[in-house]
mmCIF file of the N, C-alpha and C atoms, coordinates in Angstrom:
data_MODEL
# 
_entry.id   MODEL 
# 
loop_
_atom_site.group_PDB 
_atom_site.id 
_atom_site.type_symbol 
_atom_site.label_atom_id 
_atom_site.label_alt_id 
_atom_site.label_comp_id 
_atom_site.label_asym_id 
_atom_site.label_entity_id 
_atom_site.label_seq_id 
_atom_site.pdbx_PDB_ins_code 
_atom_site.Cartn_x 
_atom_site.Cartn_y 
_atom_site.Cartn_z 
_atom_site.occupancy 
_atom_site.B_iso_or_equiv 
_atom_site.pdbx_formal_charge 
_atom_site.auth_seq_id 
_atom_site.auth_comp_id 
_atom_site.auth_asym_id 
_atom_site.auth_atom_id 
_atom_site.pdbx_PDB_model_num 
ATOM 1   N N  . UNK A 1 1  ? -10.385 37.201  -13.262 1.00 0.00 ? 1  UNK A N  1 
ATOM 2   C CA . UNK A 1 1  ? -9.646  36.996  -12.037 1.00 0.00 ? 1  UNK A CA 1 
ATOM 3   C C  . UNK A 1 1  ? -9.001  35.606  -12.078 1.00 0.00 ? 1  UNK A C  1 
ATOM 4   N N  . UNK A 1 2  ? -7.779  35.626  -11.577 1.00 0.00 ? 2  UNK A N  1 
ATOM 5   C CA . UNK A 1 2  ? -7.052  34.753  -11.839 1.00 0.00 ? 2  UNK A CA 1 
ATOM 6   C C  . UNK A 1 2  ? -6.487  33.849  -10.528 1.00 0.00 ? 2  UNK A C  1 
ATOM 7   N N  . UNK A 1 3  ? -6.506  32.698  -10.231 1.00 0.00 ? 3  UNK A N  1 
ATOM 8   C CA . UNK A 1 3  ? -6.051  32.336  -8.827  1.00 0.00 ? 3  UNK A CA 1 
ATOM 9   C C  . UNK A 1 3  ? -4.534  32.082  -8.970  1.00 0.00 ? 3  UNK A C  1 
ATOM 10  N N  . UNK A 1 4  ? -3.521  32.391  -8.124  1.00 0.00 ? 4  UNK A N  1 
ATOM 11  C CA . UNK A 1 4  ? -2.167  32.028  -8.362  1.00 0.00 ? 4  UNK A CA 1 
ATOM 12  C C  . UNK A 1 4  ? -1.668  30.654  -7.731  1.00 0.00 ? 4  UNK A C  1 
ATOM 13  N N  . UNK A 1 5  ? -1.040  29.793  -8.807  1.00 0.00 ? 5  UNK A N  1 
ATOM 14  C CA . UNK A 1 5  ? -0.353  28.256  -8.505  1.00 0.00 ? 5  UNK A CA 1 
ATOM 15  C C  . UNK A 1 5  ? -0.250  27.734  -7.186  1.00 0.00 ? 5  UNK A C  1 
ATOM 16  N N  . UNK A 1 6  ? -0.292  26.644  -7.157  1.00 0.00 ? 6  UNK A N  1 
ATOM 17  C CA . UNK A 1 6  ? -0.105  26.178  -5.629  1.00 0.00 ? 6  UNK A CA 1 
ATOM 18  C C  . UNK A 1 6  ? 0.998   25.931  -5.677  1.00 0.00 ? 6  UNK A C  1 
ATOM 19  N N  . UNK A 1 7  ? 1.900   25.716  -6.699  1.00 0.00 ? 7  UNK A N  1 
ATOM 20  C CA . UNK A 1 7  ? 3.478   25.152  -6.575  1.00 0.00 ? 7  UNK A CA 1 
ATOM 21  C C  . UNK A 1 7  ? 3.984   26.250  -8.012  1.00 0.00 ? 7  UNK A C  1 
ATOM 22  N N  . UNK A 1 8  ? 5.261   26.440  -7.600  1.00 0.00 ? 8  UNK A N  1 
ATOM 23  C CA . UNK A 1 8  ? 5.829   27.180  -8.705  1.00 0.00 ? 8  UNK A CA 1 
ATOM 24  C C  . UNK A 1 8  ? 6.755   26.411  -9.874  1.00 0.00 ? 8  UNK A C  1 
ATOM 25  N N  . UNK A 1 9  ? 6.103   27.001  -11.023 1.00 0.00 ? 9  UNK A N  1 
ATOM 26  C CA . UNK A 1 9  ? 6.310   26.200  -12.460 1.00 0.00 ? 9  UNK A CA 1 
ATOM 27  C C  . UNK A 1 9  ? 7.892   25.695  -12.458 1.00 0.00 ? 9  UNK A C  1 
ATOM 28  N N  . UNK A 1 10 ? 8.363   26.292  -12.075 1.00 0.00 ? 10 UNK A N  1 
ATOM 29  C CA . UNK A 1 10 ? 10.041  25.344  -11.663 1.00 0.00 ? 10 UNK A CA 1 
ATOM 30  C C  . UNK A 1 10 ? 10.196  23.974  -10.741 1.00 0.00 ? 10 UNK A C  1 
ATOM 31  N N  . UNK A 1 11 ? 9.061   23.806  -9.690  1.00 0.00 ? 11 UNK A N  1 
ATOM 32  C CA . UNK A 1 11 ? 8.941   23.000  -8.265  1.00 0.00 ? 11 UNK A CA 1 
ATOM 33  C C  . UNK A 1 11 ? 8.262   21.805  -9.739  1.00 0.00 ? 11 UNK A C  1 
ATOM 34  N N  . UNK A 1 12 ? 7.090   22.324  -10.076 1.00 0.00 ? 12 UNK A N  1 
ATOM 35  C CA . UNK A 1 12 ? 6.237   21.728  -11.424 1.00 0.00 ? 12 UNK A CA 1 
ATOM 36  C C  . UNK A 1 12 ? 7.390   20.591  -12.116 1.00 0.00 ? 12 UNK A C  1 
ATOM 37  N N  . UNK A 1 13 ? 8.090   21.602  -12.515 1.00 0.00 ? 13 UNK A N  1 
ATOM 38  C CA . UNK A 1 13 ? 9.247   21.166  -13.766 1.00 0.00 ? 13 UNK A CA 1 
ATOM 39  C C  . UNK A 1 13 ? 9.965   19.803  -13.212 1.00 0.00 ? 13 UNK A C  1 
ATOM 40  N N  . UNK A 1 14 ? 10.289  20.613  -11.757 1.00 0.00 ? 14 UNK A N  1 
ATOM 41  C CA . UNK A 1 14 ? 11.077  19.731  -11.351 1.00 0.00 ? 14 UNK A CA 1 
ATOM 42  C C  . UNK A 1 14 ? 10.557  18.774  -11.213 1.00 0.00 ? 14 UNK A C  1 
ATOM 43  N N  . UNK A 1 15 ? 9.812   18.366  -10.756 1.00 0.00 ? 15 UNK A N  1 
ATOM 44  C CA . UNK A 1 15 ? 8.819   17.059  -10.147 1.00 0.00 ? 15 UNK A CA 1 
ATOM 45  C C  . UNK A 1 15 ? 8.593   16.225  -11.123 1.00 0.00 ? 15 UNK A C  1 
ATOM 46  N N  . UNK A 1 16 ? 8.290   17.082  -12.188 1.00 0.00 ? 16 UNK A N  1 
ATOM 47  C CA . UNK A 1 16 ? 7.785   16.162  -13.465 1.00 0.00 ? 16 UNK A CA 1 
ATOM 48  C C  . UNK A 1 16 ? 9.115   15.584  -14.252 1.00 0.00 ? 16 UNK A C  1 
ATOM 49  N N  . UNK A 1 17 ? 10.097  16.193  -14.056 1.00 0.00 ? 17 UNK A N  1 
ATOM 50  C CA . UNK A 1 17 ? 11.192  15.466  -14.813 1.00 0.00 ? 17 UNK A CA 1 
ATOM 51  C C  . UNK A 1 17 ? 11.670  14.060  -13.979 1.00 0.00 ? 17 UNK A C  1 
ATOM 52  N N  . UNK A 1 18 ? 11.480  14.265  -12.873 1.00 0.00 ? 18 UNK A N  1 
ATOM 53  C CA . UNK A 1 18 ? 12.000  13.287  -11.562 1.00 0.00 ? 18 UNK A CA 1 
ATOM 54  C C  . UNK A 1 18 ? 10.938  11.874  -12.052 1.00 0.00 ? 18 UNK A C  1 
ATOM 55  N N  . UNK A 1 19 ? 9.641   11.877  -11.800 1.00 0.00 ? 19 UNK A N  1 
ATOM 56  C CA . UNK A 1 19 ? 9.216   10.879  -12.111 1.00 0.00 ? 19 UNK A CA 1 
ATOM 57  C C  . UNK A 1 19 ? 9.431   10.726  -13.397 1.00 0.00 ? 19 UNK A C  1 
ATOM 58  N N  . UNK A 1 20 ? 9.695   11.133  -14.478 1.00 0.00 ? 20 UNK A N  1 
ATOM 59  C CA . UNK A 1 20 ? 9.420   10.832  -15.538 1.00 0.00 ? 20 UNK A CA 1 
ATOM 60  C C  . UNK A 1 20 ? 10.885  10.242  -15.884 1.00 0.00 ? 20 UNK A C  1 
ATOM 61  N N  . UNK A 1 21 ? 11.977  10.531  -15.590 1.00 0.00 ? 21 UNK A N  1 
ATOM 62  C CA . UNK A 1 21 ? 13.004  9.726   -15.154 1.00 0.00 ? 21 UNK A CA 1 
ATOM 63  C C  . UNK A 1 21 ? 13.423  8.668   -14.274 1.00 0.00 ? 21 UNK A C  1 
ATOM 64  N N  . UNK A 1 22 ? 12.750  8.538   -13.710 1.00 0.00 ? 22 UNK A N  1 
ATOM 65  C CA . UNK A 1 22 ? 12.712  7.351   -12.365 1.00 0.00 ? 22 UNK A CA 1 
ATOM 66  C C  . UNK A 1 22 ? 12.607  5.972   -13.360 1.00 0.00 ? 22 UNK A C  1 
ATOM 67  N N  . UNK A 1 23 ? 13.140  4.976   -13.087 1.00 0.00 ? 23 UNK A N  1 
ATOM 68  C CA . UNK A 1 23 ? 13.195  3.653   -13.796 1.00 0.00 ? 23 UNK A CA 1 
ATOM 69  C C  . UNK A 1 23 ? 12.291  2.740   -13.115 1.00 0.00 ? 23 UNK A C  1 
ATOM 70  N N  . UNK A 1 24 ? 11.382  3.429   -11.911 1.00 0.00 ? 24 UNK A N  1 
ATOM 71  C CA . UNK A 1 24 ? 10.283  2.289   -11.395 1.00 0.00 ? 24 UNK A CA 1 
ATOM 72  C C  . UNK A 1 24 ? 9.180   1.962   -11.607 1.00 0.00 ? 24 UNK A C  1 
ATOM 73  N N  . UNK A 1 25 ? 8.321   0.921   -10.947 1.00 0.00 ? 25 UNK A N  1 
ATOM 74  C CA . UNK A 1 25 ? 6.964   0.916   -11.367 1.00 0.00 ? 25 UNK A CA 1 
ATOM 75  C C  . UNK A 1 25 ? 6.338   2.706   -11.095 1.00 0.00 ? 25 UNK A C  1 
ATOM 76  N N  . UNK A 1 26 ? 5.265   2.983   -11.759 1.00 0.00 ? 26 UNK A N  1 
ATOM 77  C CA . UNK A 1 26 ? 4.552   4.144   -11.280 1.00 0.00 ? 26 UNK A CA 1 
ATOM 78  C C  . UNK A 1 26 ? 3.817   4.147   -10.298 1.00 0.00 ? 26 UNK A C  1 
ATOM 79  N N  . UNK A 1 27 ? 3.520   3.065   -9.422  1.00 0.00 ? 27 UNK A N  1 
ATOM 80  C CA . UNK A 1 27 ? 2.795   3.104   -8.156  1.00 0.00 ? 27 UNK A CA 1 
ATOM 81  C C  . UNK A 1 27 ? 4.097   3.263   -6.565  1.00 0.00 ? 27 UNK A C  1 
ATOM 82  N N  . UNK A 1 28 ? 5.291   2.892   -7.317  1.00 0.00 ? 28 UNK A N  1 
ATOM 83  C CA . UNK A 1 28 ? 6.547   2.419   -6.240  1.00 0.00 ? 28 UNK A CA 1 
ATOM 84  C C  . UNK A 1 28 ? 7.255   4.388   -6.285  1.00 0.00 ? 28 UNK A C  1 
ATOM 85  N N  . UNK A 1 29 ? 6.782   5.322   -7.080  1.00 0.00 ? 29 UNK A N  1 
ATOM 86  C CA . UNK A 1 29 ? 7.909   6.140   -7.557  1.00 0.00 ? 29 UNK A CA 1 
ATOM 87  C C  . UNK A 1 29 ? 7.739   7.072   -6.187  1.00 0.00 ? 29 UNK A C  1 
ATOM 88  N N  . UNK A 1 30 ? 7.142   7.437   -5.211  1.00 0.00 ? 30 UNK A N  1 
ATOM 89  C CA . UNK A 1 30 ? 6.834   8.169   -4.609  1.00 0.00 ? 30 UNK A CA 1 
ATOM 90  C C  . UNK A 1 30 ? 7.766   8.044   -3.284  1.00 0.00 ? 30 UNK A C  1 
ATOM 91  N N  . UNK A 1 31 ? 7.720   8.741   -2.774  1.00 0.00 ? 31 UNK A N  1 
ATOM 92  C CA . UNK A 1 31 ? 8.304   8.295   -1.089  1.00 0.00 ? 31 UNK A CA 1 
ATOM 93  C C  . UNK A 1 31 ? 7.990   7.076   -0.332  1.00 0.00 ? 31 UNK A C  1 
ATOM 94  N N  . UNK A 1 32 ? 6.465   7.524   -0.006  1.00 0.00 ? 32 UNK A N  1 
ATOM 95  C CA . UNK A 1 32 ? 6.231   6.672   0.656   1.00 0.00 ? 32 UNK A CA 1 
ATOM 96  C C  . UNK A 1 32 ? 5.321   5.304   0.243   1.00 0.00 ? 32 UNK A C  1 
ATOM 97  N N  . UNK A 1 33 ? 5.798   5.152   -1.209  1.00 0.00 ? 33 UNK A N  1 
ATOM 98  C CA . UNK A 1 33 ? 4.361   4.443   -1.975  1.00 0.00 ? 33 UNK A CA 1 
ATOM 99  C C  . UNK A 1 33 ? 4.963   2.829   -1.604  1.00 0.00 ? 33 UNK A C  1 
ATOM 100 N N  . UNK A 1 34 ? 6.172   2.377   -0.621  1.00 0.00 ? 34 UNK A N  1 
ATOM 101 C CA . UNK A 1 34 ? 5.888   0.970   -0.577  1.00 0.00 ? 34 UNK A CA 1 
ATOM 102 C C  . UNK A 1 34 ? 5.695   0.728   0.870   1.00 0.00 ? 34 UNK A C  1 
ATOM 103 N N  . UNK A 1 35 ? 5.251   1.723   1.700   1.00 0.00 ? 35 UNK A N  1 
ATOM 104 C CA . UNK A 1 35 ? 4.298   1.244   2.745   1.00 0.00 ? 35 UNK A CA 1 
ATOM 105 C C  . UNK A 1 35 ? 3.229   1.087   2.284   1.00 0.00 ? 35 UNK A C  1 
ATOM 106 N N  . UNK A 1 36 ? 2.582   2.124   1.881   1.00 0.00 ? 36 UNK A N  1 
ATOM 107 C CA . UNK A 1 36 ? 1.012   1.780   0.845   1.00 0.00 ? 36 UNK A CA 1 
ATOM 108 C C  . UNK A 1 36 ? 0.713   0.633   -0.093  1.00 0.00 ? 36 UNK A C  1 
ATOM 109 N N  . UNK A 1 37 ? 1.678   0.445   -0.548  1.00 0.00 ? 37 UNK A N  1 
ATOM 110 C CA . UNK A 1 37 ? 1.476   -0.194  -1.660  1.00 0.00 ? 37 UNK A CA 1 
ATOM 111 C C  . UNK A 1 37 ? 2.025   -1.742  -1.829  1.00 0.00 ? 37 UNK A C  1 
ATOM 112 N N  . UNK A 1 38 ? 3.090   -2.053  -0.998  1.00 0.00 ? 38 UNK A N  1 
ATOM 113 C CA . UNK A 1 38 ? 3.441   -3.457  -0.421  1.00 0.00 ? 38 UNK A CA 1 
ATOM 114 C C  . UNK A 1 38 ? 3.631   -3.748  0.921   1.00 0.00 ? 38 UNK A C  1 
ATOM 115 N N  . UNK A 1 39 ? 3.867   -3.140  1.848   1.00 0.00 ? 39 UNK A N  1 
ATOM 116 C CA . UNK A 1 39 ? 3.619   -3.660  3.538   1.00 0.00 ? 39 UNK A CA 1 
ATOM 117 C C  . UNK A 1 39 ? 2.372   -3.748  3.985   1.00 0.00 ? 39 UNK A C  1 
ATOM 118 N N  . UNK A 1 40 ? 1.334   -3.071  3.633   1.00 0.00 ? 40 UNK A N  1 
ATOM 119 C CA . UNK A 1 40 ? 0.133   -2.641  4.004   1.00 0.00 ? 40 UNK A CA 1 
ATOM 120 C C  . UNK A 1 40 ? -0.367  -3.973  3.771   1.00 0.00 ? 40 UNK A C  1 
ATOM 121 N N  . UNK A 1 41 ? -0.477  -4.014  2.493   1.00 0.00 ? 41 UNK A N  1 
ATOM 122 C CA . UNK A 1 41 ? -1.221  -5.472  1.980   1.00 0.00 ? 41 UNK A CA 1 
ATOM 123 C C  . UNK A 1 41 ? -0.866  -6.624  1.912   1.00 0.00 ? 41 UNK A C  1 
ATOM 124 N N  . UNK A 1 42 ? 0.338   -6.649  2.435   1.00 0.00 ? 42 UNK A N  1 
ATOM 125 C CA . UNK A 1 42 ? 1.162   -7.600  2.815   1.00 0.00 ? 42 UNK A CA 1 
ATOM 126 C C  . UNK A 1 42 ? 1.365   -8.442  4.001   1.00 0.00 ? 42 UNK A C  1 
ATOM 127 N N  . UNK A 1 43 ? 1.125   -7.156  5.086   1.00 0.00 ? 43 UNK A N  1 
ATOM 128 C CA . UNK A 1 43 ? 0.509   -7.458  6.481   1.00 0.00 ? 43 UNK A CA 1 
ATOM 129 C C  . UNK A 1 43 ? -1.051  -8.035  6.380   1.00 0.00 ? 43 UNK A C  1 
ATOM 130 N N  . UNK A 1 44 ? -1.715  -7.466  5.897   1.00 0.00 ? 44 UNK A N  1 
ATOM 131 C CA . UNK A 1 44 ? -3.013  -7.886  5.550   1.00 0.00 ? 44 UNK A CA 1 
ATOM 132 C C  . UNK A 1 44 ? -3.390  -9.405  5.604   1.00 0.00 ? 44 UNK A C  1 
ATOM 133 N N  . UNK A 1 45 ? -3.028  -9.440  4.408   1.00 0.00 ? 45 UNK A N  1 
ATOM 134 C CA . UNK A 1 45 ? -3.024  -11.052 3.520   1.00 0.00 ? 45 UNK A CA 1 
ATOM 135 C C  . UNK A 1 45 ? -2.276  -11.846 4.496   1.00 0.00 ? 45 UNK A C  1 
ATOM 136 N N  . UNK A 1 46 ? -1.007  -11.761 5.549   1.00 0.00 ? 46 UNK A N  1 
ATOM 137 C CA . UNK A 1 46 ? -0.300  -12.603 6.277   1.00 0.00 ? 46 UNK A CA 1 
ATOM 138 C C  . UNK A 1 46 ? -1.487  -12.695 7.457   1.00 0.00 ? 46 UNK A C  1 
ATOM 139 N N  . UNK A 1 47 ? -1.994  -11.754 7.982   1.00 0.00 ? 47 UNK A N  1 
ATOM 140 C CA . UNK A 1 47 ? -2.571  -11.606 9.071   1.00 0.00 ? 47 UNK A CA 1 
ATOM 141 C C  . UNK A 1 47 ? -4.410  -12.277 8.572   1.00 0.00 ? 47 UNK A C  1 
ATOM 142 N N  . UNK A 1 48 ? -4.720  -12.612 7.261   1.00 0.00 ? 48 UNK A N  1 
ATOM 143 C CA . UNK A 1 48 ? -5.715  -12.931 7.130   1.00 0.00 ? 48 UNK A CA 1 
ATOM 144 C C  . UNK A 1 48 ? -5.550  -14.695 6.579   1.00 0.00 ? 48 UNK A C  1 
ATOM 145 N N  . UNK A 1 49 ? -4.226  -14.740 6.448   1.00 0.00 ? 49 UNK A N  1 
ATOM 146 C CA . UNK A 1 49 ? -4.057  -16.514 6.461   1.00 0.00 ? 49 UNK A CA 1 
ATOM 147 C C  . UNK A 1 49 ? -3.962  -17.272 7.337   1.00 0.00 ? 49 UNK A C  1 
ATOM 148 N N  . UNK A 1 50 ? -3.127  -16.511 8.163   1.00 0.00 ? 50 UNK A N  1 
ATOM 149 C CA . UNK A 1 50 ? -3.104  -17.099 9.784   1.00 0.00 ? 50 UNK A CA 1 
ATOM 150 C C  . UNK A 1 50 ? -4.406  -16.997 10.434  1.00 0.00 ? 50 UNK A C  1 
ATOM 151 N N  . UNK A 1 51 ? -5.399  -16.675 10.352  1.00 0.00 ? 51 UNK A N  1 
ATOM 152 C CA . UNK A 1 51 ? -6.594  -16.570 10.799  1.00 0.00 ? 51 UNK A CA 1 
ATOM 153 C C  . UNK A 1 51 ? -7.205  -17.581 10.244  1.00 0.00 ? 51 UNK A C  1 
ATOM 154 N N  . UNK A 1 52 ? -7.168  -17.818 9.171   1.00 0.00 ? 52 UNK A N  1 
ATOM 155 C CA . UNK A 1 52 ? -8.190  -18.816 8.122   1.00 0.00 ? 52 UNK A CA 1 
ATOM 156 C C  . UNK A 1 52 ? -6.835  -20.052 8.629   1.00 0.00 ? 52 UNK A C  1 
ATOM 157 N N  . UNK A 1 53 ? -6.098  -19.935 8.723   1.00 0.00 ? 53 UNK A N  1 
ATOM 158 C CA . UNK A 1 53 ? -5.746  -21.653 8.961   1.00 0.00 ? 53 UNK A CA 1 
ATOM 159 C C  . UNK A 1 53 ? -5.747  -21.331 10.725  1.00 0.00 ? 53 UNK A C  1 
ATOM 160 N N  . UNK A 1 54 ? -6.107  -21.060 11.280  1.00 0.00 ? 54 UNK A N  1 
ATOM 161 C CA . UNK A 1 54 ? -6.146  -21.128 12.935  1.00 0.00 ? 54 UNK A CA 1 
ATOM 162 C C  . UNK A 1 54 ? -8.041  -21.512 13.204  1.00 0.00 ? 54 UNK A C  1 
ATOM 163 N N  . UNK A 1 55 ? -8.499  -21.176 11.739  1.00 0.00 ? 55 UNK A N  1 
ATOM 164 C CA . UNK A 1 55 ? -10.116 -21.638 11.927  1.00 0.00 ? 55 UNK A CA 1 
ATOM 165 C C  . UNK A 1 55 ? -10.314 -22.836 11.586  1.00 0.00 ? 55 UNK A C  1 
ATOM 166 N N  . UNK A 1 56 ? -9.567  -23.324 10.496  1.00 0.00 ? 56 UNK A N  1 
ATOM 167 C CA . UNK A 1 56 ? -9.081  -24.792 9.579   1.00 0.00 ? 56 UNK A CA 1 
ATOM 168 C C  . UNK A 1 56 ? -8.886  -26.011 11.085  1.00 0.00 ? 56 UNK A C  1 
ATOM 169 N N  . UNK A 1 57 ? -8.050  -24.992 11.521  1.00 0.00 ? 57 UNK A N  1 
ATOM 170 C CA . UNK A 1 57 ? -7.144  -26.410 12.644  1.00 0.00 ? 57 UNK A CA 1 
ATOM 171 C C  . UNK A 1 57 ? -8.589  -26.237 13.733  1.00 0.00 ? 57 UNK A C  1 
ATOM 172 N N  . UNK A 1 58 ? -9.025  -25.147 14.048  1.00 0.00 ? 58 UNK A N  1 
ATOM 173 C CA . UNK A 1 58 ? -10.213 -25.402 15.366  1.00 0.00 ? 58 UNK A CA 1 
ATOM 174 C C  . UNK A 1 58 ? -11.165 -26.177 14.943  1.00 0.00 ? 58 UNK A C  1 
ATOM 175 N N  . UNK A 1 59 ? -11.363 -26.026 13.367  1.00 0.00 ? 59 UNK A N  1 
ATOM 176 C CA . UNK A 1 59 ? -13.152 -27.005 12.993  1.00 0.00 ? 59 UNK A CA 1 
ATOM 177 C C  . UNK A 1 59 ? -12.575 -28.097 13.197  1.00 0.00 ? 59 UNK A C  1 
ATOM 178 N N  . UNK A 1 60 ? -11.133 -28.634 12.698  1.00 0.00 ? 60 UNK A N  1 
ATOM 179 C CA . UNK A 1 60 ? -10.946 -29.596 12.203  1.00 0.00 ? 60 UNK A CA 1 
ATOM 180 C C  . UNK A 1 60 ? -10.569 -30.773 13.897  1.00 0.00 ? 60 UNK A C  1 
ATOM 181 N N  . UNK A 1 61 ? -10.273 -29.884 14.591  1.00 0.00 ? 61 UNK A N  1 
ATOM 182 C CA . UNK A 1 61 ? -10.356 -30.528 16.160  1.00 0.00 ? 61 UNK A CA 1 
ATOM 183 C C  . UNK A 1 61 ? -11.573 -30.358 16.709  1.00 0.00 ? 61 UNK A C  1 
ATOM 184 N N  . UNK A 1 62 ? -12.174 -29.340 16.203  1.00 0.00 ? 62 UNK A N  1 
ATOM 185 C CA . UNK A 1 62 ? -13.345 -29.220 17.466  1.00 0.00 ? 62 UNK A CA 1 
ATOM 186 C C  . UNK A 1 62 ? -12.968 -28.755 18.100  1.00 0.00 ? 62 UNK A C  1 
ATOM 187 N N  . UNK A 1 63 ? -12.299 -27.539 18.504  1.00 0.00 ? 63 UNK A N  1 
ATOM 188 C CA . UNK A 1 63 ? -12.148 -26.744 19.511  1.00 0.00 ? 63 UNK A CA 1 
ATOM 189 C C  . UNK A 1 63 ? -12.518 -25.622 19.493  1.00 0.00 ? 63 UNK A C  1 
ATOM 190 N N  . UNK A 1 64 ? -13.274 -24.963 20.342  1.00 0.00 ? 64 UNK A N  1 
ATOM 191 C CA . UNK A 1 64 ? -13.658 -23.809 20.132  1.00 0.00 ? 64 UNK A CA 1 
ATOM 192 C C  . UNK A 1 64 ? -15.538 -23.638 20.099  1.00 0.00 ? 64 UNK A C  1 
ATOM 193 N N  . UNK A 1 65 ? -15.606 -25.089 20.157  1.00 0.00 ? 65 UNK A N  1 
ATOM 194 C CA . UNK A 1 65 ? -17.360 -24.801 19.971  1.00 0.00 ? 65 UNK A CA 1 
ATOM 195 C C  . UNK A 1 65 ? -18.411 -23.620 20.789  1.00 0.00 ? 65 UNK A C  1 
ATOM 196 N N  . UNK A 1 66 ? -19.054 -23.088 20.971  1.00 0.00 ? 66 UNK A N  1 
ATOM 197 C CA . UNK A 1 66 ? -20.019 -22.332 21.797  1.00 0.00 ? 66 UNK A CA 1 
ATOM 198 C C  . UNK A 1 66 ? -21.030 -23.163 22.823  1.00 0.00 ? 66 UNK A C  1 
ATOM 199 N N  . UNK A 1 67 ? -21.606 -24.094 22.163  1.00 0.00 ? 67 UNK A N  1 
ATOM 200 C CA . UNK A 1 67 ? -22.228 -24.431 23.260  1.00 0.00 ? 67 UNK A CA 1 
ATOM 201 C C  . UNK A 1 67 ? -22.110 -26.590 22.672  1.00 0.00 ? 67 UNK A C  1 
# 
């Protein structure tokens, strides 16, 4: 017993010639691979420097203590 393709060997063909022609990195070749793959972590890293220097400037005044 045999299960039948999830995509048809032409859709296959096609797909595979497309990336394999594409002149980009292999992580960039996709649709949506530069939200994933550069905004995402990009926002990240911006949003995790501004944090670490907003902790820099509070030690470094003293502001912010608890008790």
């Amino acid at each position: 017993m045999t299960e039948p393709p999830f995509v048809s060997r032409e859709r296959l063909l096609k797909h595979q010639q497309y990336f394999q022609h594409v002149h980009k990195h292999t992580y960039l070749k996709g649709r949506f691979d530069k939200i994933t793959s550069v905004a995402i972590p990009l926002a990240l890293t911006v949003s995790s420097l501004a944090l670490i220097g907003r902790g820099i400037y509070n030690m470094s005044h003293g502001i912010g203590k608890k008790a």
